[in-house]
N, C-alpha and C positions, 0 to 999 in steps of 0.2 A: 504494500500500500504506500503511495506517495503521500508527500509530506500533507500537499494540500487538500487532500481527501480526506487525511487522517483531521488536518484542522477542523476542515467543515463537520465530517462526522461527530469530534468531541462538541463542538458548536450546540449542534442539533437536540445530541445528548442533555445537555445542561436545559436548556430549553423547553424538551421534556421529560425531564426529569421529576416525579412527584415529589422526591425528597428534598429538593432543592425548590426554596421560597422564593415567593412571586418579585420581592425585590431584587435581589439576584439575576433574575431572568429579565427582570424589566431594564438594569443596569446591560446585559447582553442583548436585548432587543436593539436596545440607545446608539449599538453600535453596528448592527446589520447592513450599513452602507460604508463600512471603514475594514478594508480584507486585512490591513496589515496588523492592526490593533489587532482584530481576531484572531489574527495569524502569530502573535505575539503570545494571547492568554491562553492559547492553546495548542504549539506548536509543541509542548512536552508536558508531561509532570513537573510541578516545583520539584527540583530535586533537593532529596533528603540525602547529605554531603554528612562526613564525620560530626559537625557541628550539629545539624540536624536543619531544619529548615530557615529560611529568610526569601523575602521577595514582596514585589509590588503590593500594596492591598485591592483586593477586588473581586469581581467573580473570575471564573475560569479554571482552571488546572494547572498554570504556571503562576498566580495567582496567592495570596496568603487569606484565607476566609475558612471560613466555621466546618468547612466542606473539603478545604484541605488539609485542616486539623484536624479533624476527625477523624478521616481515613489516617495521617500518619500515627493518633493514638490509639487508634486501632490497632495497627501494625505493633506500635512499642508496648501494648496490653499481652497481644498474644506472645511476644519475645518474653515479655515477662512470667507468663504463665508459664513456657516452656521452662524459664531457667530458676522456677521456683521462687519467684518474685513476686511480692503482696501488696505491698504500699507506692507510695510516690511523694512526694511535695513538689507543690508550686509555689512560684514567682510570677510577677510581673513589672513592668516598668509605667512611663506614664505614654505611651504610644497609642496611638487612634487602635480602639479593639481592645487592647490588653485585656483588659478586665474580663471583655468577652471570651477572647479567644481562653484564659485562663480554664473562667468556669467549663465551657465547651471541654478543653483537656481536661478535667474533672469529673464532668460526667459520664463521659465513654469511656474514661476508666472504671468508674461506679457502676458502670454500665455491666465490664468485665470481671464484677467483684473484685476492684483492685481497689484498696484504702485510698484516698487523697487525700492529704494535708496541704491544705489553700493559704496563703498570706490573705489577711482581711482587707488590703492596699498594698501598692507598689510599695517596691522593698530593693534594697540593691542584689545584684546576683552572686557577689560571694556571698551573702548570705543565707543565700540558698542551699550553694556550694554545706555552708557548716550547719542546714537545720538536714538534708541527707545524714549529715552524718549523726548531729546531735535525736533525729529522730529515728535513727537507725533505720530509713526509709530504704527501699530494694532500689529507688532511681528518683530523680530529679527534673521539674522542668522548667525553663525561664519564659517567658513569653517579653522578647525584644530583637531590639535590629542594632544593639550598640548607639553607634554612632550614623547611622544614615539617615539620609534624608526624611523628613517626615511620611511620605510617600509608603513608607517601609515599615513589615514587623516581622518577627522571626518565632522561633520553637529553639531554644537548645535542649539539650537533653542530657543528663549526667547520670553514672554509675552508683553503684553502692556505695563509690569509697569518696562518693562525692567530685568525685572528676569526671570533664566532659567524655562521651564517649570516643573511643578509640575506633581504629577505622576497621579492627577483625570485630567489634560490639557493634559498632554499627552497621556493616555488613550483614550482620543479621537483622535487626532491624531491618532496614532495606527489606531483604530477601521474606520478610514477615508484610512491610508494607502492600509488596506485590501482589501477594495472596488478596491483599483487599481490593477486587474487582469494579465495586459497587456500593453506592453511598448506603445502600439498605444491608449491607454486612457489617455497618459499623452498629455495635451494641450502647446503648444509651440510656440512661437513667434523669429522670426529673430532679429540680431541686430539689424538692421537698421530699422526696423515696428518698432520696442518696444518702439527705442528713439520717432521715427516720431510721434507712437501715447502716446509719455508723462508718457509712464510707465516701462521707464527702464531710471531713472536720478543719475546723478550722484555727489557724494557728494564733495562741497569741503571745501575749508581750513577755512572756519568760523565754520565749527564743530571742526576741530582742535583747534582750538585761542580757544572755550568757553571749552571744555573739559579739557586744561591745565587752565582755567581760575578753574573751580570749583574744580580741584586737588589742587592748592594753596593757594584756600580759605580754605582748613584746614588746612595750616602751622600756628605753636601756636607762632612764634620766625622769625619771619623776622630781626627784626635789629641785633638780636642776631647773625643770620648766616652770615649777612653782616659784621658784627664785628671780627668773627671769619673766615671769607674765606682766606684769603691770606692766613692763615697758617693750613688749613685743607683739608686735601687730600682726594680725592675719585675715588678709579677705579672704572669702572664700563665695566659689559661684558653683552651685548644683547644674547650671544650665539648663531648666525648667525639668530635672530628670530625679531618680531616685535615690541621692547620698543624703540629700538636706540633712533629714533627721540624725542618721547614724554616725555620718562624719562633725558633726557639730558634738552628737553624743559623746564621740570616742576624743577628740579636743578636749572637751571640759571636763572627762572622766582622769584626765592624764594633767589637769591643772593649768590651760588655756583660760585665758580671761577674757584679751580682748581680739574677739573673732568678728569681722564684720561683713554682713554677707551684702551680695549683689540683691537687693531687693525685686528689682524689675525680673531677675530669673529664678528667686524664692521658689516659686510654686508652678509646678507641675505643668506641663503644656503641651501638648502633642503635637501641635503647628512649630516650636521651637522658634516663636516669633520674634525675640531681639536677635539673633544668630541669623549666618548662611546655614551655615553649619554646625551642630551640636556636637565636635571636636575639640577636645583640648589640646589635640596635635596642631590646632592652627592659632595664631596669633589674634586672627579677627577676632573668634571663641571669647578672647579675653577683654574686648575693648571695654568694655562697660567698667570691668574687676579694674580693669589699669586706672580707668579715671577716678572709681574709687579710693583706690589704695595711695594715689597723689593727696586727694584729700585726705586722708586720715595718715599719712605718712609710712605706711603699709611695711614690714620688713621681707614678707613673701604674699605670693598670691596663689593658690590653690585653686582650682577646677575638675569637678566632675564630668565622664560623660553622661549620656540617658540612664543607662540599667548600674551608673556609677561599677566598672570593674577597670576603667581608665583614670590616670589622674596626671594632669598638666600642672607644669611650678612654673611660678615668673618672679624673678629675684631682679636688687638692681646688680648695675652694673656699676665699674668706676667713676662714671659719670653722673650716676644716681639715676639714671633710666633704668627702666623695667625692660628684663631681658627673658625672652623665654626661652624656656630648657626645654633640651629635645630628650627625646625618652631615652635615649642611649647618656645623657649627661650626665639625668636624676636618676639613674640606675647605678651609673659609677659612684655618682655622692652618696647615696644611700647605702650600694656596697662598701664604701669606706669609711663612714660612721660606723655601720654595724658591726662590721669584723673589726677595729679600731675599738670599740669597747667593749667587745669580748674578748680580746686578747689584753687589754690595759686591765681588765678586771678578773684576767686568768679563767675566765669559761670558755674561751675559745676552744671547741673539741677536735682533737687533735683526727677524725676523719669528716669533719666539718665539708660541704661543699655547696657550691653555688651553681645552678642549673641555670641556662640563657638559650635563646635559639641560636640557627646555625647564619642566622642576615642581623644579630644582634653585633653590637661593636664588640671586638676585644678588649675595650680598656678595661671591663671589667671584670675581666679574666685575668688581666696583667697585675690588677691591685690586687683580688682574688691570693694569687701567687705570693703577692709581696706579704699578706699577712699569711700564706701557708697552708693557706685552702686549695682546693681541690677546684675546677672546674668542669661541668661539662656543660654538652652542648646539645638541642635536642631541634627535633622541626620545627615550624613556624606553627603555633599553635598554644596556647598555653595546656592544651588536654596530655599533650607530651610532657609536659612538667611535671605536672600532678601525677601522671603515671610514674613518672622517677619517685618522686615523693612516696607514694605508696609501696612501689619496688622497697625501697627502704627501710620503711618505717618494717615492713612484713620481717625484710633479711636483719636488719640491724647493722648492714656493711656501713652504712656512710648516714650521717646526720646533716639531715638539712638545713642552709641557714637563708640563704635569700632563691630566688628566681625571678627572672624578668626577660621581658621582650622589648625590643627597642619601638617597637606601638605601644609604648604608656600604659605595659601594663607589670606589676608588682607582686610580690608576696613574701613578705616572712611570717614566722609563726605556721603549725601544720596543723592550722585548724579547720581550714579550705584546700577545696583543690584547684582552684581559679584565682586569674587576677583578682587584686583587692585594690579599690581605691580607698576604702576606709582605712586599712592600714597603711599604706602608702603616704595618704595628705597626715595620718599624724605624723608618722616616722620621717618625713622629708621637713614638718614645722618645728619636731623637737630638734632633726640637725641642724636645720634655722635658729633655733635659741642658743645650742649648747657652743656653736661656730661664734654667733652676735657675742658669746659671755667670752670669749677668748679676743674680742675685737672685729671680726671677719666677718666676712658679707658670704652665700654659700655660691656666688660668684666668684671671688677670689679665693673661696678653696676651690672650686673649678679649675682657675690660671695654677693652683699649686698642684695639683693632681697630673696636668700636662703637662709642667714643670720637669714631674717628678717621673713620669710614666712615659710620655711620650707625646706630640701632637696630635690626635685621634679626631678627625673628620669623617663623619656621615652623611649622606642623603640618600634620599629618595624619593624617586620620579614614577607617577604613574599614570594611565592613560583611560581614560573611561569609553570604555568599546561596549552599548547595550544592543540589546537584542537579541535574535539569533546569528543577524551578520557580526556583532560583535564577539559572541561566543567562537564564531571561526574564525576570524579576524585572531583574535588571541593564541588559537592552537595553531595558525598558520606563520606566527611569529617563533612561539615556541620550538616549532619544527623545525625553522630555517635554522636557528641557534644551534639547535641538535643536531641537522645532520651537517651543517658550515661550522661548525667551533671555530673560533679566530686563534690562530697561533701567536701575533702580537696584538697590542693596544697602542699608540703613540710611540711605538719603538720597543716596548719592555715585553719578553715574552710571555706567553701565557706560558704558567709552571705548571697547574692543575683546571682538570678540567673535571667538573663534578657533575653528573646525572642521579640525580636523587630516585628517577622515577627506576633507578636496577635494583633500590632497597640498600645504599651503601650503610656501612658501618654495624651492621643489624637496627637499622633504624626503618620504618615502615617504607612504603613507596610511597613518592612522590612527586608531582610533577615539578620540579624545582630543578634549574641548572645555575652550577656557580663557577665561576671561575677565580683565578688566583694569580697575580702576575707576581714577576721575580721580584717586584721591591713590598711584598707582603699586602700590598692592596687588593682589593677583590669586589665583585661584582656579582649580583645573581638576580634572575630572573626567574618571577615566580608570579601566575594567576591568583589573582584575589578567590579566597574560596567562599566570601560573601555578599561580594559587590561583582558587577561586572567592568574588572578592573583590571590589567597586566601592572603588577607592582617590580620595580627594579632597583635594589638595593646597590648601596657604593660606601666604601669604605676605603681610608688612607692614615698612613702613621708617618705623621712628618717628625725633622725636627725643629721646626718653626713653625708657627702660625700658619703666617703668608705663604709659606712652604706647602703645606698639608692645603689651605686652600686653595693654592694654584693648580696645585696634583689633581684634585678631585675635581673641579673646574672639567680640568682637559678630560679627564676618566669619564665625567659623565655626558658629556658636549658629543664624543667620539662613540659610545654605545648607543645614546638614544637616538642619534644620527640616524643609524641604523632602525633598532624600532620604531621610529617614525615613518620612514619609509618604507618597510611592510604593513604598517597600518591605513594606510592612503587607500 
């Protein structure tokens, strides 16, 4: 069957469908003159990727709606039953649906005699991550899209051990999804049955109280922050999404006093109407926080994303400008605080290690090293982290002390198996006071870190290709990479050439290719697996500034040349 058959026929299906409501159909009628639109919401299945689901909101099949929730909870109902799985919890964020799509995931498991424990409102998603485990739940679910456009909401789905699912767990999944042919094979329970029969309960505030409780059991400086609050400032912007409460929580639990937040992004918004973009990897993200934090004299500035598991820092700089840190900075600053006072304080465990992806910077690896920790490296994903985490915790070989990804996202403490921006915006405010008590700006320990370690320059460039022309757009770029490898860059050879998607290192497949040139810089290209996006990562170790920024200049001028011109 060709492509456009198969479009029209799911079309028709929807249309008449008896299970699917007349709004839905009326939203697909609105478009019966537009083929490409059609051709858009129903050229596939939303596909259910390790992460688990995200995409447009709407009717259709390609689609995020009640109809393609359903069916995927269907799908991770029967995997659960298979694997002797009873319970669930849910999340949500503050995205157009959440709350819907939530309950929907609730009842189809209700549906399947599977327990649901529901958040009674949006809640950040590590906290999710720690009520799996605090409720000893068989899996997890979030219902967000991170950081994208308001347009957008997603399904993640996490393990017993409270980490996302992996890609041999999800596979099943999947291969369970399939089975579900037909929206009248998904099982269903009403509100009120679910509560009556005990399996639709709802979560309350003693998960909150123990979840800021194990967020502040990693603060390394309590008196110290108490000592320094009166005179240390901190804005801080939720960016209309779900930290407000917990990261304010986990602040004043650990003896923050003066926290000032963005008021116009306080409360919740699905539109994300002061922003382009609900990113705290982008500078715009911050305008509102910047102009605050001028008025009240601000020492850092802190930002959440939506479902809060990202967290952006904007410190000054020598000028007194506000500068913002890229997630690879506040990753190095935060690894050198933490191992820095657990070795001054003699807990530093001598098989301590620090987990990073494989597009994260080395620099903090290189501190990592200096204080005698261990490093490794894992895929682009924080679900790979979490599984190290757990690896460990089960073996007892190695103890965990930080993890991060150079996308803004964090964890210490093994309380979660997800980024945390709760812990993160404390632990990056306390090395903001305990730095300000020594004199220093956590900008000038920045200059003292590349001082001391090396110049370390990052970026990354990416291309937004939608559609289905985009989806091949993308693999046609990937291709060319893979079967042309470039043997030099501006002269410097290529040392190593990495293909992730052969399974190197015993690490899963992936479509990921990296490369390595002889002066230690590298490159890699790699598909966004949430957005419709080719992401291309760059990295350099000068030994100067202007050095390291020149390098990387040319590194990346001289690749995307290329990507550009397969995307045309």
């Amino acid at each position: 069957m060709n492509t456009s058959t198969r479009v029209q026929e799911q079309y028709e299906l929807w249309l008449n469908d008896a299970a699917i409501d007349e709004s839905a159909k009326a939203e697909l009628r609105a478009i019966q003159d537009q083929p490409k639109e059609i051709e858009d919401r129903f050229y596939r299945d939303l596909e259910f990727g390790t992460g688990g689901l995200r995409g447009v909101i709407g009717a259709g099949t390609n689609r995020m709606n009640i109809y393609t929730v359903g069916r995927a909870t269907q799908g991770l109902a029967q995997f659960l039953l298979k694997t002797g799985g009873s319970s669930a919890a849910i999340a949500y964020d503050s995205r157009h649906q959440s709350p819907e799509f939530a309950l929907e995931t609730a009842l189809v498991l209700a549906g399947n005699g599977i327990k649901a424990y529901v958040f009674e409102s949006l809640r950040p998603t590590p906290e999710l991550s720690f009520a799996v485990r605090y409720l000893k739940a068989s899996a997890g679910i979030v219902i967000t899209a991170s950081h994208n456009p308001p347009e957008y909401n997603g399904y993640k789905v996490y393990g017993s051990d409270g980490g996302q699912l992996v890609p041999d767990q999800a596979e099943q999944v999947i291969a369970e999804i399939g089975q579900v042919q037909s929206f009248a094979q998904v099982k269903k329970l009403s509100r009120s049955e679910a509560e009556t029969k005990g399996l639709l309960v709802w979560i309350g505030r003693e998960v909150d109280e123990r979840f800021i409780d194990a967020v502040t059991a990693v603060s390394r400086n309590r008196d110290l922050v108490k000592r320094m609050s009166p005179d240390f400032r901190i804005v801080y912007t939720p960016l209309h999404g779900a930290g407000n409460l917990s990261v304010r929580a986990a602040l004043k639990a650990i003896g923050f006093e003066q926290v000032h937040i963005v008021s116009e992004q306080e409360q919740p918004d699905a539109n994300f109407s002061t922003v382009k973009s609900p990113n705290p990897e982008e500078r715009d993200a911050f305008k509102l926080a910047i102009e605050v934090a001028k008025q009240v004299n601000a020492d850092i500035i802190i930002g959440t994303d939506p479902d809060c598991d990202r967290m952006g820092a904007v410190v000054k700089d020598t000028s007194g400008e506000y500068f913002v840190l890229t997630g690879n900075q506040s990753g190095a600053i935060m690894v050198d605080y933490l191992l820095g006072s657990l070795k001054e304080s003699g807990q530093l465990p001598a098989n301590g290690v620090v987990i990073k992806t494989i597009v994260t910077s080395e620099m903090g690896a290189v501190i990592a090293r200096h204080y005698g920790a261990e490093t490794l490296d894992t895929l682009t994903g924080f679900k790979y982290i979490g599984e190290k985490m757990t690896q460990f915790e089960k073996s007892g070989e190695r103890e965990f002390l930080f993890g991060y990804e150079e996308s803004y996202g964090y964890l210490a403490g093994t309380y979660a198996r997800d980024k945390d921006a709760v812990v993160a915006s404390m632990l990056i405010c306390e090395a903001a006071a305990y730095y300000k008590s020594k004199g220093k700006t956590l900008y000038e320990v920045l200059q003292e870190l590349y001082a001391r370690h090396g110049h370390f320059q990052e970026r990354l460039e990416s291309r937004t290709l939608k559609g289905k022309d985009g989806v091949e757009q993308i693999q046609a770029i990937m291709n060319d990479w893979r079967v042309n490898p470039p043997a030099d860059i501006n002269g410097l050879k290529v040392t190593k050439a990495e293909d992730f998607s052969q399974g190197l290192y015993g690490l899963p497949k992936e479509n990921v290719l990296k490369y390595t040139l002889e002066d230690d810089s590298w490159f890699c290209l790699r598909p966004s697996g949430t957005e419709p996006k080719i992401k291309v990562y760059f990295a350099v170790r000068g030994r100067s500034s202007q050095g390291a920024q020149d390098a990387i200049a040319a590194l990346v001028q001289n690749v995307m040349s290329r990507v550009d011109s397969l995307s045309k």
